[in-house]
C-alpha positions as CSV (number, residue, x, y, z in Angstrom):
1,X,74.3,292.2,-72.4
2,X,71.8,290.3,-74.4
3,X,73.0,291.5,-77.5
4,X,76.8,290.7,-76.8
5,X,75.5,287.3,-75.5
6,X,74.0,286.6,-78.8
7,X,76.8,287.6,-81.1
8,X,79.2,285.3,-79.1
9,X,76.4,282.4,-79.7
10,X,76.2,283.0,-83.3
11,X,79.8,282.8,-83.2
12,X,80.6,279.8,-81.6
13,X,77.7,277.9,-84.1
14,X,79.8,279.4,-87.2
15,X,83.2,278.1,-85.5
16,X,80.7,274.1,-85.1
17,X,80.4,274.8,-81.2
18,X,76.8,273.0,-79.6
19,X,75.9,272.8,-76.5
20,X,77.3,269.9,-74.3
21,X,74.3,267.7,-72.5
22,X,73.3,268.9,-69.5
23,X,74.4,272.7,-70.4
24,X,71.9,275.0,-71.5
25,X,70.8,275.1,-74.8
26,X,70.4,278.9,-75.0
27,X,73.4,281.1,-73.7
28,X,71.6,283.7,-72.7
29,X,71.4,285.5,-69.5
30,X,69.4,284.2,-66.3
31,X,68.2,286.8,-64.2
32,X,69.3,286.1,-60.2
33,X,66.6,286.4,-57.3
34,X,68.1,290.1,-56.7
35,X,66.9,290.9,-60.3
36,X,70.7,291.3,-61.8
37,X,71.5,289.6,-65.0
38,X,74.4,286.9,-64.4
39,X,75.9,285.1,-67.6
40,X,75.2,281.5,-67.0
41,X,78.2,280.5,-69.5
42,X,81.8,281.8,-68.4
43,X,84.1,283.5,-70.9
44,X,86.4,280.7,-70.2
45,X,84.2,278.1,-71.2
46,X,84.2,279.5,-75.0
47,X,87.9,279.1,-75.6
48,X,88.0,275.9,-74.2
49,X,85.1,275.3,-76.6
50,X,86.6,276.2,-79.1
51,X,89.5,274.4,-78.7
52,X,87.6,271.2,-78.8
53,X,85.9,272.1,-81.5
54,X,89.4,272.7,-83.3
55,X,90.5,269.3,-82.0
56,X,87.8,267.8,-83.8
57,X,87.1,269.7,-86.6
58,X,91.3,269.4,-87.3
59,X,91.8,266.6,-89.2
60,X,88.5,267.5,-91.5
61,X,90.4,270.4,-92.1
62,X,93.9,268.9,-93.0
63,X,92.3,266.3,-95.4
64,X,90.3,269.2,-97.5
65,X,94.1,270.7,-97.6
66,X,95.9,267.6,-98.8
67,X,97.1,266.5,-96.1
68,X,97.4,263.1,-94.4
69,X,95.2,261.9,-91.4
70,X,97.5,261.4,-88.5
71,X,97.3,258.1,-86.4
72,X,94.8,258.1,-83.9
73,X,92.8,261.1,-84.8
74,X,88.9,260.9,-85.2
75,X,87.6,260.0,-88.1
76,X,84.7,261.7,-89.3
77,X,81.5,260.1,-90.6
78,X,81.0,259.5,-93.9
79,X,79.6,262.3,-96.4
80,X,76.4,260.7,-96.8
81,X,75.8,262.2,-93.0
82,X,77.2,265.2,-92.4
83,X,75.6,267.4,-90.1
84,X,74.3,270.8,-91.0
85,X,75.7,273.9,-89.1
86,X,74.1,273.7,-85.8
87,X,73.7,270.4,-85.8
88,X,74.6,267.7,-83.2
89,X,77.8,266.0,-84.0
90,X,77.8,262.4,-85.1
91,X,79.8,259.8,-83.0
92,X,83.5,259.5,-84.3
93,X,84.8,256.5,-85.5
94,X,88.3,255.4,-84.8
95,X,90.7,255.4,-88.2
96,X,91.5,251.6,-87.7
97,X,88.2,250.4,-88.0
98,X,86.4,252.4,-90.7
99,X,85.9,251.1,-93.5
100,X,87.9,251.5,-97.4
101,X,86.9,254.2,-99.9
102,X,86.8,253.0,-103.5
103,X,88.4,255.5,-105.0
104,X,89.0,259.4,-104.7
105,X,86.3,261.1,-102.7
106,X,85.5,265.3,-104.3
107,X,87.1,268.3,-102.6
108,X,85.7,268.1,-99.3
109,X,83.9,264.9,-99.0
110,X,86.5,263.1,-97.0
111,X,87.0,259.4,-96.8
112,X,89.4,257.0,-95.2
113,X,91.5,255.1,-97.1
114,X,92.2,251.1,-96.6
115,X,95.5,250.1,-94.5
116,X,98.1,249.1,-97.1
117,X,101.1,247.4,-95.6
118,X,104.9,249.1,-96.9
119,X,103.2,250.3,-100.1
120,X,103.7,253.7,-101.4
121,X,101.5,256.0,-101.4
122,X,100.2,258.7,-104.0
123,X,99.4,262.5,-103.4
124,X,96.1,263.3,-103.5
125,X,94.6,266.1,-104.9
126,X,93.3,269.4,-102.5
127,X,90.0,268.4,-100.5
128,X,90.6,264.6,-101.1
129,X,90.3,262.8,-97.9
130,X,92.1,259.8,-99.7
131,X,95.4,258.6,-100.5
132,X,95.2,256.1,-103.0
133,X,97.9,252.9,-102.9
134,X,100.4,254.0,-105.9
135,X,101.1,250.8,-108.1
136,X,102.9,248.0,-107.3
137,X,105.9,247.9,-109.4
138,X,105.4,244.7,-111.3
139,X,107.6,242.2,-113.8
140,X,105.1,243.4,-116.7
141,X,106.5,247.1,-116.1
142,X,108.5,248.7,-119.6
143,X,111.7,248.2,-119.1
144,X,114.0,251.0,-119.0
145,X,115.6,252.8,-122.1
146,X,118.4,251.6,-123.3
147,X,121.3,254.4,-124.6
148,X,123.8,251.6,-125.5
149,X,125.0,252.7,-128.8
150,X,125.3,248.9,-130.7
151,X,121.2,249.3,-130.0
152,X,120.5,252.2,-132.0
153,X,120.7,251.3,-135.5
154,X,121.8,253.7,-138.7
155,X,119.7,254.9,-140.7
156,X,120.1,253.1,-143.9
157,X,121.5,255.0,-147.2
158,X,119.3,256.1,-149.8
159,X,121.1,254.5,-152.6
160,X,121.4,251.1,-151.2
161,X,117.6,250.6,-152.9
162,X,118.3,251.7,-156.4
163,X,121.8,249.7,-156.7
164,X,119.7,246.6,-155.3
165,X,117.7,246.5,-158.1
166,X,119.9,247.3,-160.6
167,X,122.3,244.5,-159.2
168,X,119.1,242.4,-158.8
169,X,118.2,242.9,-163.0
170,X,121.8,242.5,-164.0
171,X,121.9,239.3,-162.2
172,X,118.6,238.5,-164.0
173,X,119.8,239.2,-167.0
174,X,122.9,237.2,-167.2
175,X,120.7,234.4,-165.9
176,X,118.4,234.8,-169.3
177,X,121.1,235.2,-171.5
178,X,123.1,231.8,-170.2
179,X,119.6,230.1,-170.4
180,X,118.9,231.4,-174.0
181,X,121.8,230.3,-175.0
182,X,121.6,226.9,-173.8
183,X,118.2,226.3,-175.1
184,X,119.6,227.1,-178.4
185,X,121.8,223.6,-178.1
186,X,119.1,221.3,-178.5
187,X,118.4,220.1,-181.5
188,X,114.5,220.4,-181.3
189,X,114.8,224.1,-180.6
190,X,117.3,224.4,-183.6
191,X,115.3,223.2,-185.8
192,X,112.4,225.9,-184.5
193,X,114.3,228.6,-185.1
194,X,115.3,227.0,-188.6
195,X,112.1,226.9,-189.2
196,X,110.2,230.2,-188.2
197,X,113.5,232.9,-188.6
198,X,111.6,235.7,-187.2
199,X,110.8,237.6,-190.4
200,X,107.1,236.9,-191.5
201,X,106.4,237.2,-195.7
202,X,105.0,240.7,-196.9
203,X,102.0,240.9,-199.6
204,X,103.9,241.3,-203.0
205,X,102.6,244.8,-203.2
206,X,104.0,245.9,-200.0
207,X,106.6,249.0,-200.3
208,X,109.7,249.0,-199.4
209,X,111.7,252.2,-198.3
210,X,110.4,255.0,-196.2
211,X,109.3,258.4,-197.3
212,X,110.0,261.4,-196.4
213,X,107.0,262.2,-194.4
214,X,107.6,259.8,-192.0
215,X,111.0,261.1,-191.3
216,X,109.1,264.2,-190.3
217,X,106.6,262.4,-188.8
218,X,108.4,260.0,-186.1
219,X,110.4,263.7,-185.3
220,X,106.8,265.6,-184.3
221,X,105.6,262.5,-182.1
222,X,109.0,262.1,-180.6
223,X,109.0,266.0,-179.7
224,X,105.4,265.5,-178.5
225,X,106.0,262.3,-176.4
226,X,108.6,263.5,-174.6
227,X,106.9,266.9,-173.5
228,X,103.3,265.0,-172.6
229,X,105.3,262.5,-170.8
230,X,107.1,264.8,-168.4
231,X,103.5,267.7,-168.2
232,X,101.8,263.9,-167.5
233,X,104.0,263.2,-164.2
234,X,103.8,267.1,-163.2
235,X,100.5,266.8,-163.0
236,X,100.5,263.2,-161.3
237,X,103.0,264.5,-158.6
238,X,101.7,267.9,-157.6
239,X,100.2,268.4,-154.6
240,X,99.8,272.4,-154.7
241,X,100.2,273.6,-158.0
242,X,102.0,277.3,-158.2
243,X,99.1,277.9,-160.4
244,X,95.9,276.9,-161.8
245,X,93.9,277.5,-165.2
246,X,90.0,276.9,-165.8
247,X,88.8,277.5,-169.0
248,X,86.2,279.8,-170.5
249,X,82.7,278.4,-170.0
250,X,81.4,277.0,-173.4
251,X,84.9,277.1,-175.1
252,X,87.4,274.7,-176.6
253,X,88.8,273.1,-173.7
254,X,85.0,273.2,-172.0
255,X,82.5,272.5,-174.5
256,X,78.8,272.7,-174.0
257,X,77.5,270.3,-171.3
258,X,81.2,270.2,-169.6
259,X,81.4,272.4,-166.2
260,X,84.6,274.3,-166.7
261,X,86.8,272.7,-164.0
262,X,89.8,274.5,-162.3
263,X,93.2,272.6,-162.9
264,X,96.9,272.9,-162.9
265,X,98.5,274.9,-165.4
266,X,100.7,272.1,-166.4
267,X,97.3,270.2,-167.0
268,X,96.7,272.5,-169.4
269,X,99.7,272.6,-171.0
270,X,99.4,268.7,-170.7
271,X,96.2,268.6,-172.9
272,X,97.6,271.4,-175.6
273,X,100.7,268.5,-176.2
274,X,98.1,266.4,-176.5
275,X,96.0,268.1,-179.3
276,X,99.1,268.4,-181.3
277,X,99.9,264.9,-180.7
278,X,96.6,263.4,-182.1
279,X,96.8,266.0,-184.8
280,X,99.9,264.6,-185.6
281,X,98.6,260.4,-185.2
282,X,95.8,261.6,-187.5
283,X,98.0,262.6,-190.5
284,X,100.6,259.7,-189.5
285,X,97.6,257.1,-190.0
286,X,95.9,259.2,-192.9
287,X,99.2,258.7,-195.2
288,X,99.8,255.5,-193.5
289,X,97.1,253.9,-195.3
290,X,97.3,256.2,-198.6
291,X,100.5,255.2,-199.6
292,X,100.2,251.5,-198.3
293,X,102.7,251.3,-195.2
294,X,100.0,249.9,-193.1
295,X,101.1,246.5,-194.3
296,X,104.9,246.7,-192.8
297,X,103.0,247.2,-189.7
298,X,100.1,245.0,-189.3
299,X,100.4,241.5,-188.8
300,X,98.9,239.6,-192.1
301,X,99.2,236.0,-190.8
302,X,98.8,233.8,-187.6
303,X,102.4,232.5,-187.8
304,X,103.5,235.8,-186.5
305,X,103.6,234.3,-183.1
306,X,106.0,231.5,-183.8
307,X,108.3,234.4,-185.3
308,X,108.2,236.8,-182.4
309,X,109.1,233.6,-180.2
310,X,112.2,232.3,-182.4
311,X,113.0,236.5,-182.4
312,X,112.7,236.5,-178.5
313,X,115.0,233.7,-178.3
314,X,117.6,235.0,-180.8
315,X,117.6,238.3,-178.6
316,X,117.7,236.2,-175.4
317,X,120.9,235.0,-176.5
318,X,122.6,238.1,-177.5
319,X,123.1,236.1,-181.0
320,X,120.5,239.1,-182.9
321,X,118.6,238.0,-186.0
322,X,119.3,239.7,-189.1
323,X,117.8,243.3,-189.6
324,X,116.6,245.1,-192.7
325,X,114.4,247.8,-192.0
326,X,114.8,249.3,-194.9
327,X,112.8,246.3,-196.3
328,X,110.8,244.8,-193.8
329,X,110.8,244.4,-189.9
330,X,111.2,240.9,-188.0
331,X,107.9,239.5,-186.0
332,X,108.8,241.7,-183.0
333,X,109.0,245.0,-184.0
334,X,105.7,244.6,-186.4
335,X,103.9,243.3,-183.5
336,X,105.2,246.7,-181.4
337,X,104.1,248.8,-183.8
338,X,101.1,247.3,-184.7
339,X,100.4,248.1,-180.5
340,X,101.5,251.4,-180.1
341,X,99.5,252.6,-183.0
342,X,96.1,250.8,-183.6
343,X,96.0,249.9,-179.3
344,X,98.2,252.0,-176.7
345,X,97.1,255.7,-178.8
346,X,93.5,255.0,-179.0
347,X,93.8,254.1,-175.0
348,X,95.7,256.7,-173.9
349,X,93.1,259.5,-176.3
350,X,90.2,257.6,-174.6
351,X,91.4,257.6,-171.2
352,X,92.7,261.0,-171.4
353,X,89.5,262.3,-173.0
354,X,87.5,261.6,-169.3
355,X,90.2,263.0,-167.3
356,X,90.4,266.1,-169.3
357,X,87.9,269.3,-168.9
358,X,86.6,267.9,-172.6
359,X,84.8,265.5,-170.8
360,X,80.9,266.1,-170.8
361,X,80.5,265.4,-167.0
362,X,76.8,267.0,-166.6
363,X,75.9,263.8,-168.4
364,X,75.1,261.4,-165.2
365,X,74.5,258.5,-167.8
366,X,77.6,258.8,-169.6
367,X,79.6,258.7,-166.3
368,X,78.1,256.1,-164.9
369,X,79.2,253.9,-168.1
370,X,82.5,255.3,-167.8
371,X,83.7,256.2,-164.4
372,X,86.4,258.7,-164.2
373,X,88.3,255.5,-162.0
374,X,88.7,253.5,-164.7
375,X,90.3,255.5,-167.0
376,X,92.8,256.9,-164.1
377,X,93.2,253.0,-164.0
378,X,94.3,252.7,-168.0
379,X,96.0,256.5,-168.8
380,X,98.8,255.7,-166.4
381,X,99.9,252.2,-167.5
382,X,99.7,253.1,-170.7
383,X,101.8,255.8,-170.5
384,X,104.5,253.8,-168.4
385,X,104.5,251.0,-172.1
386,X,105.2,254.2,-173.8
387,X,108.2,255.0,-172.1
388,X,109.5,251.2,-172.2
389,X,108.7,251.2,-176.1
390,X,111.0,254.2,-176.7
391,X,114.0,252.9,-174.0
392,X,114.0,249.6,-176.3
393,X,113.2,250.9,-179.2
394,X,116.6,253.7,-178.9
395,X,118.4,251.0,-177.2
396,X,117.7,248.9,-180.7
397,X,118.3,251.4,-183.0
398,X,121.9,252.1,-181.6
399,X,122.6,248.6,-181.3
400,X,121.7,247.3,-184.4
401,X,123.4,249.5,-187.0
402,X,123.0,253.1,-185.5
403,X,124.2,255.3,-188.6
404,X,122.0,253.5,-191.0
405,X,119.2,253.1,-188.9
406,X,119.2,256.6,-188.1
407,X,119.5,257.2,-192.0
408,X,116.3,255.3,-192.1
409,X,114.3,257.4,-190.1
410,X,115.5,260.9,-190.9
411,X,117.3,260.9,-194.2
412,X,115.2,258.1,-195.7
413,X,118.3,257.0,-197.5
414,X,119.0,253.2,-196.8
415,X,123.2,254.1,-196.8
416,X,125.6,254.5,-193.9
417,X,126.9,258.1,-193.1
418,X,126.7,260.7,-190.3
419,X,123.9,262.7,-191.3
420,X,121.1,261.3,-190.1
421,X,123.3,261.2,-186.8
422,X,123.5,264.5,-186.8
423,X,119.9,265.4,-187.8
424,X,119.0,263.5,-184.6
425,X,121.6,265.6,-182.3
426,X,119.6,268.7,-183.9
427,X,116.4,267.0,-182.9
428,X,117.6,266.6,-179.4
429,X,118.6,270.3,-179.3
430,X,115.2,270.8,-180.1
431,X,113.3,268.9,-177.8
432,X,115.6,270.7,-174.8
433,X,114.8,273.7,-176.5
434,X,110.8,273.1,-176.1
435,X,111.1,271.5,-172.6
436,X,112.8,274.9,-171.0
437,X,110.0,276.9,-173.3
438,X,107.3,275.0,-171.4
439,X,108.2,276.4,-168.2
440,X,105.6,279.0,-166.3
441,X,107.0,282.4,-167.2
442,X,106.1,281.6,-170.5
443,X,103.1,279.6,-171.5
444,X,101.3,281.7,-168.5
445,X,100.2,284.2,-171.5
446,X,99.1,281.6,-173.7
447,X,97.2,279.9,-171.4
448,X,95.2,283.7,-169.9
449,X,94.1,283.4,-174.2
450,X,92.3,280.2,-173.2
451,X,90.6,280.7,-169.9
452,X,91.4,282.6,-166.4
453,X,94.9,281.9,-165.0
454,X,94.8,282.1,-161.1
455,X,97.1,281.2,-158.4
């Protein structure tokens, strides 16, 4: 009976039973004067124990579950006093007058939350004895998304930017030309261009005609321009090449000091144009000076200024000053010349050069005095005037006397028929010719020759 007695004790302690004041504290047995054991506590006693114990213990166990305290129901003490099993239970407090929980309590540390009057309420999560006041809706909420149609706006077409500035040059244009032309109504500008016509004198000595060579000559670099121009904004624009090239260690295109770098196969390609190209410059300027056409060229005289402003203002105007290549070239074109050949070429091999894998970039001196930055800074730009020479330079040529000017410069006759027209259509043939030979599938072997070809 003992034994039974104290299972149902250890029973009621796990279920939070304690003895009530003036009960025993033990529940065991008593023995009677007659010597037979009677149970002090009544079987009866322990389910109406327990039943208290569930009324008080209930709304602990609704909060740890989520639920809501219901209205006059005990309220438990705080977490900072909970009793351990066994213990004597702490006083209750009433739900009206404890006090507010900043914030959410853990799973099973329950709290009371404060009163809020009509305000919503939020869920709380499982063992919170809280339920937090949802927020207030408010004039500073978002309002709502709008589907009306007139506010969701097109997306705009693509070729409303490129016909902009087209329209936007032609108007600027027209406005040039009708100023150009009325600047040539004053009398004091009259008499400038009377004065400077846009031709400056030529050294007695200087030739006149063009040679053969530099029919063949202005063919090469136009071949050469064209190809390095379009390898030059592959390489500028790719992101993942399809394929990549780095050259043999202590080669050509990696000399001795230079780390062989791995690069895109139309870099490569881009720096082969490029050794033809200055090949090419190097016998242009070579016979340039042998045979004395360095002086149509290079300005001789400070008053080739003035000219290239009374030729600026003639073109302005659309009313085109009088042109003679075959002789000599007006203020302008010298001064174009004299740039692309003595200034833009030696920038664009200089800047190139420190791109390129020729560069000597173990030596920390030498790149300190020219960091790779700047040339990026000076190859591009330079490359863009190229392009603007030719556009205005074809745009001349065509405008000014096509048939002889194109006799000019691959004929060298100075007469007027179709056959250096249709040298130049040949020309053309072959520059299309060498842009589809430059694709992949067949420099890809010339390139392996040169260094390891890898994806």
């Amino acid at each position: 009976m003992t034994s039974g007695n104290t299972d149902q004790t250890r029973r009621r302690r796990m279920a939070g039973w304690t003895p009530r004041e003036g009960e025993e504290k033990s529940p065991q047995a008593t023995s009677s004067p007659s010597g037979s054991s009677v149970q002090t506590q009544p079987v009866s006693n322990l389910s109406d124990e327990n039943t208290q114990a569930a009324r008080v213990d209930g709304p602990a166990r609704r909060r740890r579950m989520g639920q809501p305290q219901k209205s006059g129901e005990p309220t438990p003490a705080p977490a900072g006093t909970r009793r351990r099993m066994g213990a004597a239970p702490a006083q209750a407090v009433p739900a009206q007058e404890s006090q507010p929980v900043a914030g959410q309590r853990r799973m099973g540390n329950p709290g009371t939350a404060a009163p809020t009057s009509g305000a919503p309420t939020r869920r709380t999560r499982m063992g919170s004895g809280t339920t937090a006041p949802a927020p207030a809706e408010s004039a500073a909420a978002p309002a709502p998304f709008s589907a009306d149609p007139r506010e969701v706006k097109p997306p705009r077409p693509a070729w409303i930017k490129p016909v902009a500035i087209i329209a936007s040059l032609v108007v600027l244009a027209i406005v040039v030309v009708l100023f150009a032309r009325w600047l040539r109504t004053l009398e004091p500008i009259q008499e400038f261009l009377t004065t400077y016509s846009g031709h400056t004198d030529l050294p007695e000595n200087a030739p006149v005609g063009l040679p053969g060579w530099i029919g063949w000559q202005h063919f090469l670099n136009m071949f050469f321009m064209v190809l390095i121009v379009r390898t030059g904004l592959q390489v500028r624009t790719e992101r993942k090449p399809p394929t990549h090239w780095t050259p043999k260690k202590n080669s050509f295109f990696a000399p001795q000091g230079a780390t062989p770098k791995k690069v895109s196969l139309s870099q490569w390609l881009h720096q082969s144009l490029d050794i033809l190209w200055v090949a090419n410059g190097v016998v242009f300027i070579v016979l340039l000076f042998v045979t004395g056409q360095w002086m149509r060229i290079v300005p001789m005289s400070w008053d080739i200024f003035p000219h290239m402003v009374s030729t600026m203002l003639q073109y302005a105007s659309l009313d085109w000053p009088l042109e003679d290549g075959w002789v000599h070239y007006n203020a302008m074109q010298v001064m174009a010349y004299f740039v692309t050949v003595f200034i833009a070429a030696p920038l664009a091999i200089l800047s190139g050069i420190r791109i390129s894998t020729w560069w000597p970039d173990q030596n920390t001196k030498l790149n300190k005095i020219y960091p790779v930055e700047v040339a990026r800074a000076i190859h591009f730009p330079v490359m863009l005037y190229f392009v603007a020479f030719t556009v205005v330079h074809v745009f001349l040529v065509f405008f000014t006397g096509a048939l002889r000017n194109l006799n000019h410069m691959y004929t060298s006759r100075d007469v007027v028929d179709a056959w250096g027209l249709i040298i130049f259509l040949v020309s053309l043939v072959v520059i299309a010719a060498g842009w589809f030979l430059t694709k992949p599938m067949f420099i890809t072997p010339v390139a392996s020759k040169t260094g390891k070809v890898s994806k």
